[in-house]
N, C-alpha and C positions, 0 to 999 in steps of 0.2 A: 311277420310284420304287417298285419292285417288290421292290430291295434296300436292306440298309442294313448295311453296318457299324457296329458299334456303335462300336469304337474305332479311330480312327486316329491316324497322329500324323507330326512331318515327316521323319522317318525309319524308314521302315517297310516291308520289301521280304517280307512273312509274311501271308498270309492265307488261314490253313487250317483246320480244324476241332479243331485240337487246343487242349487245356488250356496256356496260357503260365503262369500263376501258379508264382512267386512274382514272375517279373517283370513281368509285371500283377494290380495287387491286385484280381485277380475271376476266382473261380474257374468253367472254363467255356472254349468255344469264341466266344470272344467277336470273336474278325477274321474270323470267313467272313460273308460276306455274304446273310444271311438273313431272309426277312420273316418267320421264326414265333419269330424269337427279341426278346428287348429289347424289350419290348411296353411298355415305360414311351415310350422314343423313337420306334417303329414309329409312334402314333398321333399325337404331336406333330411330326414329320418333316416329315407333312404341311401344317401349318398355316406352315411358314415362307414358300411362294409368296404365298400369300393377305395375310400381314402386309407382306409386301416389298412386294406390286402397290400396297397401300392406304396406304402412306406414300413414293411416291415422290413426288409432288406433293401438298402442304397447302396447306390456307387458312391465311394470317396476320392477327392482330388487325386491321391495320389495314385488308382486304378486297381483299387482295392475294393474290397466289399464289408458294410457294415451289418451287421444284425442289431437292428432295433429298437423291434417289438420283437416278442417271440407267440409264434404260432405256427401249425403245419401249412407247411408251402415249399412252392418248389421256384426259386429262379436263376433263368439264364441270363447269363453274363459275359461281356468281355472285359479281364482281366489283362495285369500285366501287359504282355507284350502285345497283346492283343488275343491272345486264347480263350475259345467258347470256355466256361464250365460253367455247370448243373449243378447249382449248390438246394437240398433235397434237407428241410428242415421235419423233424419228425418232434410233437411234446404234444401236451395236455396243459399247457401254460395255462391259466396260474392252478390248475388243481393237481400239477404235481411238480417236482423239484427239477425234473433233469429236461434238457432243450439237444436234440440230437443233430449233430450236422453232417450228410456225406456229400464227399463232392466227386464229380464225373469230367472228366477233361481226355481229350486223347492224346497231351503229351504234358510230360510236368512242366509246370511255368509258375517265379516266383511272384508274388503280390502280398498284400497285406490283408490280415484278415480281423475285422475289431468285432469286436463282442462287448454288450452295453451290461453292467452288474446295476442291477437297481438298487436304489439308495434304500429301500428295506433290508436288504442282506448281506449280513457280514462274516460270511466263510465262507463266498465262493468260491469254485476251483473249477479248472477246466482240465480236461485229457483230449492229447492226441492218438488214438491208434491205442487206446488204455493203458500210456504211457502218460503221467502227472504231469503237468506244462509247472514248472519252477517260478513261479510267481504269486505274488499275495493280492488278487484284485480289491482294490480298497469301494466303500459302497457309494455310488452314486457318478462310476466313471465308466471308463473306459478299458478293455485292456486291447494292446495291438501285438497279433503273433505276425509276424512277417517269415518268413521259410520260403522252398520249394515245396510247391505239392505236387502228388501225385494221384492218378484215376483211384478214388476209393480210400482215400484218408477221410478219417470219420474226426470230428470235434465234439466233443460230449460237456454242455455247460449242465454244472451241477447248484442249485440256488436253495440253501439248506431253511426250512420255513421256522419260524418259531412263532408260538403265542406270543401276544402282547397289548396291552391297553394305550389304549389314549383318553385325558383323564381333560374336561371341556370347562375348565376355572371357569369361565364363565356361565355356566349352562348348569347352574346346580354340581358342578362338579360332578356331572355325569360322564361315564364312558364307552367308550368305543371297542369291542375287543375283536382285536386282527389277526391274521394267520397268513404270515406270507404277505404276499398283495392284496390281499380280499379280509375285508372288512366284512362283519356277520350281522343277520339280526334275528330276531328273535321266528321260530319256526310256525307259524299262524295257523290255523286249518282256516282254509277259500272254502266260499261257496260262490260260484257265480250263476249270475241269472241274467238272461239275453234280453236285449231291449232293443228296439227299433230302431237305427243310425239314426236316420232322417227330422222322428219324431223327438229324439233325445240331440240333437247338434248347436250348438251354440247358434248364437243368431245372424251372425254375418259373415257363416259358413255357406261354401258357395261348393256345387261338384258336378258333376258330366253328368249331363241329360242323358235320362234311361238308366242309370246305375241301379242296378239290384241291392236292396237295401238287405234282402237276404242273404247275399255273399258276402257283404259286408257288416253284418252286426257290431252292435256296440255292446257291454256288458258291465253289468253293475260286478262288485265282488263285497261279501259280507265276511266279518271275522266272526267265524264256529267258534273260536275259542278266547279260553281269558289270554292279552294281552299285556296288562297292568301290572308287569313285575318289574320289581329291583334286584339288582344281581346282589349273591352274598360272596363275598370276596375274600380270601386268606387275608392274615392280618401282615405273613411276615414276607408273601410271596403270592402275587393277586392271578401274577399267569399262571400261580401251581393251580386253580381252581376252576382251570377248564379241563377235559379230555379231547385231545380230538379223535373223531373216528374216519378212517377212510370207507369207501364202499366203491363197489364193481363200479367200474364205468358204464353210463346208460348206453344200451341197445340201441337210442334213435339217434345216440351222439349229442343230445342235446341236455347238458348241463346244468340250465340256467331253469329248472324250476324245482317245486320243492319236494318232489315224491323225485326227482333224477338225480341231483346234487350227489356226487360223491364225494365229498366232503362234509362232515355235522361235527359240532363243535358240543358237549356234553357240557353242562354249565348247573347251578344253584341259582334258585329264584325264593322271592316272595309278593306273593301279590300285595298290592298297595291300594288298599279297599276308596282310599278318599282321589286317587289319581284315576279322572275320568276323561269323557268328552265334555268337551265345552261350551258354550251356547250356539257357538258357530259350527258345529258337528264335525270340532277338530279334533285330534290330542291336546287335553289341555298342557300349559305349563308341567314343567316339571315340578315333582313336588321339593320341598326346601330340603338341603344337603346338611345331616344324612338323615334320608328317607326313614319314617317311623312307620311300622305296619306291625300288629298283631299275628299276623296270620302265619302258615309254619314254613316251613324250608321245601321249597319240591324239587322235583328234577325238572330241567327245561331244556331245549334243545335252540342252537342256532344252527343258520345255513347261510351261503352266502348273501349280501343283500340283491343280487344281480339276479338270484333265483326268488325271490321274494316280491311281490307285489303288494303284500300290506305289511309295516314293518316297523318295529321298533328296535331302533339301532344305536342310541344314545340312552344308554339306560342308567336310572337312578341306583345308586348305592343304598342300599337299606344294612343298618345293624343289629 
């Protein structure tokens, strides 16, 4: 969290120190990635971990415990009659299907226990003890197991992912393609090259006397590679036309960039020679639906957009 772009957006392959305005109404170098600029967001950036940890599991009225968000976490509670338990959350949410729950108490006590199905998924299932819980969670609710537990009943939500597009009628009829929760975009090769915070910071950025502008660098990032494709899509079934691939989980635990991503989504492109940048050294408009381009069929790879820093995520349909 050392950097921060202030603006991004789902299509965005520019992130340099230069003035964009008029095609961003804010005048300034506001896409490089910089802690001495944007000091309104700089200091609230940070408080988004701390509110996410604290509401992934709540207490509910009726002295029960809800899950969520899903994430690895551990919290204690008093339940029911009032009994401590350690409820010990284990996943890889959203880059894999299953959310695992054990719970620690030193004597059984009954309470309710609710589990959120996201309104992406429609075959979830839950087991107690690897025994199937008899119910149909329908997507975007709730479900509530009320029982006695006991020290070391495990809960295993299972949240089965599938491809799928979203198709933006308004936007050239460009789309979106998703997996699960996460939304992909296109796999860019970065270069980045470091720049001086201080000399590169907005103008009515203000910071602590004596700050080392070396600890804190700012950094442009360039696209090494073509960006400009439109996806080719099956005519009878558009989600047959991805692959997904899983990959080992990163070693530093960190996810979210594009050499870690376990998660890549194998996809069909064509570059579209006339969809460029545009005078304001944005992504131009999309080009008009459906996208015409010469050029051949390649392979292209997406990742999620949350590992992506320059990205195209709304992509045009070419035939």
């Amino acid at each position: 969290m050392k950097a921060l772009r202030y603006i991004t957006c789902p299509n965005g392959v520019v992130a340099d120190g230069e003035n964009h305005a008029p095609g961003i109404a804010n005048q300034g170098p506001f896409l490089t990635m910089n802690p001495f600029s944007s000091r309104c967001c700089q200091h609230n950036h940070g408080h988004a971990l701390p509110y996410y940890l604290q509401n992934l599991v709540m207490a509910t009225n009726d002295n029960g415990l809800a899950a969520i968000l899903f994430n690895s976490c551990v919290t204690l509670a008093k339940v029911g009659d009032g009994t401590k338990v350690n409820l010990t959350e284990e996943t890889n949410y959203p880059f894999e299907e299953s959310v695992r729950f054990t719970m620690k108490m030193e004597k059984k006590v009954s309470f309710p226990f609710y589990i959120r199905i996201p309104g992406w998924c429609k075959k979830a299932t839950v087991t107690i003890n690897n025994q199937l819980v008899n119910m149909k969670p329908s997507s975007g609710s709730y479900i509530r197991i009320e029982r006695e537990w006991a020290n070391g009943d495990q809960v295993k939500l299972t949240l089965p992912m599938e491809v799928g597009i979203r198709t933006w009628q308004v936007n050239q009829n460009s789309v979106s393609v998703d997996y699960g929760p996460l939304t992909f975009s296109l796999k860019i090769k970065e270069e980045y090259k470091k720049l001086n915070s201080i000399k590169t910071a907005i103008n009515d950025s203000k910071w602590q006397k004596g700050a080392d502008a070396d600890k804190w660098p700012a950094f442009e990032i360039a696209a090494m590679s073509p960006w400009n494709y439109g996806l080719v899509l099956s005519n009878s079934n558009a989600s047959q036309s991805f692959t997904v691939v899983h990959k080992v989980w990163p070693k530093d635990n960190y996810p979210f960039s594009p050499q870690n991503t376990p998660i890549e989504i194998k996809a069909k492109g064509r570059r579209i020679p006339s969809w460029q940048i545009d005078k304001n050294g944005l992504v131009d408009v999309l080009p008009q639906y459906p996208a015409k381009t010469n050029q051949p069929i390649e392979d292209i790879t997406l990742i999620p957009m949350g590992a992506a820093r320059l990205r195209i995520s709304a992509f045009p349909v070419v035939k």
